[in-house]
C-alpha positions in Angstrom: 70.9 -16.7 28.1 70.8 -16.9 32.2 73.6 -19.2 33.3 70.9 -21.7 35.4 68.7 -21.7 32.1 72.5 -22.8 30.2 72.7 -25.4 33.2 69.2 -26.8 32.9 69.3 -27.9 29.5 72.8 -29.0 29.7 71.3 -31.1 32.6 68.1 -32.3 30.6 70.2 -33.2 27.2 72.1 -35.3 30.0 69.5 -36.8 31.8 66.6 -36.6 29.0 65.6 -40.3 30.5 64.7 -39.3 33.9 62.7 -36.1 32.5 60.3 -38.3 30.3 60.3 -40.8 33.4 58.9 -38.4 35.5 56.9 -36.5 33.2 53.6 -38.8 33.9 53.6 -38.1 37.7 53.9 -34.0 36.9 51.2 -34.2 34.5 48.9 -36.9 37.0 49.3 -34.0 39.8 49.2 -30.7 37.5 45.9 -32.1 36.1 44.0 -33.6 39.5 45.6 -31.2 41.8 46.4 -27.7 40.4 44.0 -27.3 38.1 41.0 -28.1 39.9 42.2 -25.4 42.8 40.6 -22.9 39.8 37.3 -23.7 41.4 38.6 -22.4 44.9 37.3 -18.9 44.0 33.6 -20.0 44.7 34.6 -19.7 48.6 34.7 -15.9 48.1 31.6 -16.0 45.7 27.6 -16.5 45.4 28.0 -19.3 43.2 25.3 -20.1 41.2 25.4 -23.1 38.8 23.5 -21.8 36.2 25.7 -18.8 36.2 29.1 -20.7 36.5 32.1 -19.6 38.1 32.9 -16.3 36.5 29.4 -15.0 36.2 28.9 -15.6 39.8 28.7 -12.8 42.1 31.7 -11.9 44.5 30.7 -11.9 47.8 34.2 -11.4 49.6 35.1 -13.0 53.0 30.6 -13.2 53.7 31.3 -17.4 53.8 34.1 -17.3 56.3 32.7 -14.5 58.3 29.2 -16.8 59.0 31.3 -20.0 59.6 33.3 -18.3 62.2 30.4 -16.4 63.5 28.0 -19.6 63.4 26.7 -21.7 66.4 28.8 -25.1 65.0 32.3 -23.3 65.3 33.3 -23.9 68.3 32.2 -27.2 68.3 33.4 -28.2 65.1 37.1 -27.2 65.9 36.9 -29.1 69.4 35.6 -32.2 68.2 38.0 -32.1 64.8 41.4 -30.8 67.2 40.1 -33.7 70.0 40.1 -36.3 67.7 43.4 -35.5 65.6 45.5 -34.8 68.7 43.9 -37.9 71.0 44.6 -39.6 67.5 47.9 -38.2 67.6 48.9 -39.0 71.0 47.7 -42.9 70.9 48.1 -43.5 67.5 51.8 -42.4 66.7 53.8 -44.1 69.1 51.9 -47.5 69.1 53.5 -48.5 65.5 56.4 -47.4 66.7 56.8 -49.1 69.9 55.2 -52.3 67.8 57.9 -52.0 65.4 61.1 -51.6 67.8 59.1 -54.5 69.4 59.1 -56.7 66.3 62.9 -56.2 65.0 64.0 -57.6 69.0 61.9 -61.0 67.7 64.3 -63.9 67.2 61.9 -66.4 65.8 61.3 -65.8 62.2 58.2 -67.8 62.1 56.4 -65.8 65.5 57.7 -63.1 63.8 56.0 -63.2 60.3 53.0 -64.6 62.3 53.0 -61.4 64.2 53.5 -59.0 61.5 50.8 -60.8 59.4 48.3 -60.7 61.9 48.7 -56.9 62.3 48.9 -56.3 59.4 45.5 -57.8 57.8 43.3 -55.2 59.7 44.9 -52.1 56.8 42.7 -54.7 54.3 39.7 -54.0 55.5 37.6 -51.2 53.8 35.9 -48.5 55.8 32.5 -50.2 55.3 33.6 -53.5 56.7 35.6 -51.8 59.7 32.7 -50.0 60.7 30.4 -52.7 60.6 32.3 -54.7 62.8 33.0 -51.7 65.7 28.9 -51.7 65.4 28.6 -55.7 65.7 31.4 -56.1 68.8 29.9 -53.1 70.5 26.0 -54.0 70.0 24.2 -53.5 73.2 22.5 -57.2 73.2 24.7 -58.9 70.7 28.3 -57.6 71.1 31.2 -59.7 72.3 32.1 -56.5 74.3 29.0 -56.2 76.4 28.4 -59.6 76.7 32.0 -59.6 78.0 31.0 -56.5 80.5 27.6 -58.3 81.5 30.1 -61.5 82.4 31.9 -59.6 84.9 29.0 -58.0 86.6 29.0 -54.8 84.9 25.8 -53.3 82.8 25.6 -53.1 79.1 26.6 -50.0 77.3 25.2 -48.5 74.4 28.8 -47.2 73.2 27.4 -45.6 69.6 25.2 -43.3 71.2 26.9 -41.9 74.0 28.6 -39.2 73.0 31.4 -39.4 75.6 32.8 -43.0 73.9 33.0 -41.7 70.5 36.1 -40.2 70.5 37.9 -43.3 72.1 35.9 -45.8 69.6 37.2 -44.2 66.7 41.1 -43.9 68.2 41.3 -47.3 69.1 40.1 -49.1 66.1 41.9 -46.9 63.5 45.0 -47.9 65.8 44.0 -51.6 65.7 43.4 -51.5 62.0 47.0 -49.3 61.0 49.1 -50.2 63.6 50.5 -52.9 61.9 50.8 -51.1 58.1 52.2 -48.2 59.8 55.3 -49.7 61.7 57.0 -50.8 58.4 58.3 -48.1 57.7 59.9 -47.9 61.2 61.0 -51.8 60.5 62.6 -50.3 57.2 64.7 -47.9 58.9 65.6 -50.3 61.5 66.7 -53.0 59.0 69.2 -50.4 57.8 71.5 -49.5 61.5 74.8 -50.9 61.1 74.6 -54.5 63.0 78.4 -53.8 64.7 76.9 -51.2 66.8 75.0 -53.6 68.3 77.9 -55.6 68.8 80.2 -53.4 70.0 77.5 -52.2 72.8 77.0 -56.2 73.8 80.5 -56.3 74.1 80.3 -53.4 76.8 77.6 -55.0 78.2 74.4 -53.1 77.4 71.1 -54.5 77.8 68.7 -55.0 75.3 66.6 -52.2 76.2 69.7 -50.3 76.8 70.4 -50.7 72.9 67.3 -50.1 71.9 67.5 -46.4 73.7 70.8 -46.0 72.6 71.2 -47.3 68.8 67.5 -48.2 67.6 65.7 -44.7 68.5 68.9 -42.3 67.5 68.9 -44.3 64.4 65.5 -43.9 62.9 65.3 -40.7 64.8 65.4 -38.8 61.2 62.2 -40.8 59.8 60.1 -40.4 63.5 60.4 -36.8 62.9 59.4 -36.8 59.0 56.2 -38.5 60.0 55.3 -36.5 63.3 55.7 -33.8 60.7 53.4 -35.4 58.6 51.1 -36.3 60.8 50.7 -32.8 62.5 50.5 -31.1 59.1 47.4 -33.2 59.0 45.4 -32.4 62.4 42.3 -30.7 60.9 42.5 -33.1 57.7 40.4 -36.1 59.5 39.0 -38.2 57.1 35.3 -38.4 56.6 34.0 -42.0 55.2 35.0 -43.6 58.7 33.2 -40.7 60.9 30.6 -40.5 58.6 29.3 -44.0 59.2 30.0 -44.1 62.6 28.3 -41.3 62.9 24.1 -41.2 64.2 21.7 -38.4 65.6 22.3 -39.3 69.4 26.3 -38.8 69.5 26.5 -35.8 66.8 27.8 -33.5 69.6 30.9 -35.6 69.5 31.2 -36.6 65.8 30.4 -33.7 64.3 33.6 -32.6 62.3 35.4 -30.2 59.4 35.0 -32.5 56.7 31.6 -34.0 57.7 29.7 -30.7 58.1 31.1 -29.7 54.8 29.6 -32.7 53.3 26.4 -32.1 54.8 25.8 -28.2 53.9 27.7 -28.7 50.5 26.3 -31.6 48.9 23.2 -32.5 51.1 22.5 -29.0 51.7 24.0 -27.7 48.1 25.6 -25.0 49.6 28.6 -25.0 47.5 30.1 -21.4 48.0 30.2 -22.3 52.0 31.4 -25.5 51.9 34.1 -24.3 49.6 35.3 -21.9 52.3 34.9 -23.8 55.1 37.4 -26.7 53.8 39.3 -23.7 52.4 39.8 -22.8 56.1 40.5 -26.0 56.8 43.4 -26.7 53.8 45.3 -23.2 55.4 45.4 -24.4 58.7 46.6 -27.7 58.2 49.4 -25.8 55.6 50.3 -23.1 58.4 50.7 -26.1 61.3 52.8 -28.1 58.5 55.3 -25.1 58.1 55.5 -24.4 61.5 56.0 -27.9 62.8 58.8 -28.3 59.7 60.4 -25.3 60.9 60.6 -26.4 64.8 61.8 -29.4 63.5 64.5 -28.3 61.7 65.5 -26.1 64.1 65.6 -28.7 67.5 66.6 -31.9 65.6 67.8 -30.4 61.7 65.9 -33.0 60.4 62.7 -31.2 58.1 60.8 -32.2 54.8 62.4 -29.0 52.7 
């Protein structure tokens, strides 16, 4: 018998608890997320209901080959790398800043007031968030243009031009997880030793001069797990909140991955190419993940695995 198989099992008779703890999570993800990768073969097939999986005809790399070759390509990468790295670039600091911002609050009341009012927003569903970008910014009965029309300015019809979409959807998914996203930033922060701040006040360092110094190095570690995270996710934006925001007049700027294969795979029943388009999609997001662990590791030795 191998001496890790010897090591396992004196492990498992030591720690048999833990196993059947855990056993429920490895079964919840084996059965909802391994198995159903089985059906990833109908990207490199003719799949044909009737016939099911195995009886359908194998068609090879045909599905990628007319996605790459098609006259949405370009356009659907732009529009899905535009939003995730504006996203990215507004969106990631903001709970951050918010957060380093918070823990300098004296005044536990403000405080809670603060973090309650930022917080709400991550309650609302998709559905309701949407509905209220489309009543603020309604040409004749939005607060914004009525606000714009107060000033001088003209009305804007911000949900069907194009150029505003991009900026719309940033701003109000920051607005709505700004709040939910910073406390995990307010977690770390809880846990830097207090007497580092007290031995720098006793040399005389500013506020913001601790905040540079102690507060960033500190949860340095858990900024870089999330960038990680969150770059490993750049072609994964999600659909329900583009989908509904989404209209005939600014489809040249809403147009993404993950909408267009809802449209051709279950509006258009085009399973096969759907299945190979998010395919595509799934492989870059694991390549950028990797690669983004790996500088990571390498510049700051801080990495997922």
């Amino acid at each position: 018998m191998p001496a890790k198989w010897r090591a396992f099992r004196r492990t498992f008779r030591k720690n048999w608890e833990l196993y059947l703890l855990i056993t429920p999570v490895v079964l919840y993800f084996f059965i909802f997320d391994y198995l159903p990768m089985y059906g990833i073969q109908i990207a490199f097939k003719n799949f044909v209901a009737a016939k099911g999986i195995w009886a359908s005809e194998w068609i090879g790399f045909d599905h990628f080959e007319r996605f790459f070759n098609s006259f949405y390509f370009d356009r659907l990468i732009l529009n899905t790398l535009g939003i995730s790295l504006y996203q990215l670039a507004i969106g990631f600091p903001i709970p951050l800043i918010l957060a380093l911002l918070l823990n300098e609050v004296g005044n536990r009341h403000f405080k809670r007031f603060v973090q309650t009012v930022t917080y709400a927003p991550h309650f609302l569903s998709t559905v309701v968030m949407v509905g209220l970008i489309i009543i603020f910014l309604s040409p004749q009965n939005g607060i914004i243009n009525h606000l714009i029309a107060f000033f001088g300015g003209e009305r804007i019809s911000f949900m069907t031009e194009p150029e505003w979409f991009k900026s719309i959807y940033v701003f109000s998914g920051v607005w709505q997880g700004m709040g939910w996203s910073s406390i995990i930033y307010l977690a770390a922060l809880a846990g830097i030793d207090p007497t580092l701040h007290e031995a720098a006040k006793v040399d005389g360092a500013s506020r913001l001069q601790r905040i540079w110094k102690i507060n960033l190095p500190g949860i340095m570690p858990t900024v870089v797990i999330l960038l990680i995270l969150n770059v490993g996710q750049i072609m994964g934006i999600g659909f329900e909140k583009i989908y509904l925001m989404q209209n005939d007049l600014n489809i040249e700027s809403s147009e993404v991955i993950s909408t267009y294969v809802y449209t051709q795979g279950i509006l258009g029943a085009q399973y096969s190419f759907s299945a190979a388009v998010g395919l595509f999609n799934s492989l870059v997001n694991l390549v950028l993940l990797v690669l983004v662990n790996r500088i990571a590791k390498k510049v700051n030795e801080t990495s997922l695995w």
